[in-house]
Structures are given as C-alpha cells and as structure tokens.
N, C-alpha and C positions, 0 to 999 in steps of 0.2 A: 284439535277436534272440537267442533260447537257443540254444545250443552244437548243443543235440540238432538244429533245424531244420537248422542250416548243415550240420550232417554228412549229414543226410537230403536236402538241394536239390543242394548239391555234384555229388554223380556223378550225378545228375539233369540237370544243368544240362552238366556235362563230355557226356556219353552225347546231349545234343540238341546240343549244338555238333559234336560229329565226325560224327553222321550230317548234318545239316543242310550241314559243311561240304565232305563227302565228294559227295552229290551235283550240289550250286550247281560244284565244282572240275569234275566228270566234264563238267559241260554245256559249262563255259566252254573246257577241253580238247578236247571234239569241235567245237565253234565253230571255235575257232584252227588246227586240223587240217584243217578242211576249207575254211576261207578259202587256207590256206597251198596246198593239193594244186588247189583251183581258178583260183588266181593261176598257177600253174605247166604248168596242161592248156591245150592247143592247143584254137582253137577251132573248130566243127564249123561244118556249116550250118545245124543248128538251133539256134533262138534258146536263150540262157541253159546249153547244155552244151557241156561241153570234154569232150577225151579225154585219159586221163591213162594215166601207163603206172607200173604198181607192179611191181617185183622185189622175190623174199625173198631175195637173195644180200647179202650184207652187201656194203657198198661197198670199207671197205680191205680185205677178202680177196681180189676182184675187181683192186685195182690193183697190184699185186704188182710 
C-alpha cells in the first residue's frame, strides 16, 4: 500500500471510529441510566411503571 493512501484513509478511518463510537456509547449510557433509575422507582398500579423521584441538589451538599 502507498504511503499517500495511508495518509489519505488514516483520518478517514480515525473520523468513522469517533463518530460511530460516540453514538453506539450515548445509547449504551441511556440504557444503563434508565435500567439503573427503574430498578430504583417504587412501583405504581399500573403495570410496567415506577415512580421515581429526581433532585438537582447535589447529595454531599445536602448532608452536611
């Protein structure tokens, strides 16, 4: 293979891996987020929903 291709596929190849691995990461992140937050909600009387309770207060500012 010529020098020129590799130079030329290189940030080709870098540029499809960070996007490729930037959104396959974001999906697998909201997956585990929202497994974790439904594990954790109380469960209602309808079937398949919990209630969950979210604060923005940071937790060690709170326990002071």
């Amino acid at each position: 293979m010529n020098v020129e291709w590799f130079l030329l596929l290189l940030p080709l190849a870098y540029a499809h891996g960070w996007f490729t691995g930037r959104g396959l990461g974001i999906k697998i992140g909201a997956a585990g987020m929202f497994d974790q937050l439904y594990s954790k909600g109380e469960p209602t009387s309808k079937s398949g929903v919990r209630l969950i309770e979210v604060s923005l207060e940071d937790e060690q500012e709170s326990v002071e």
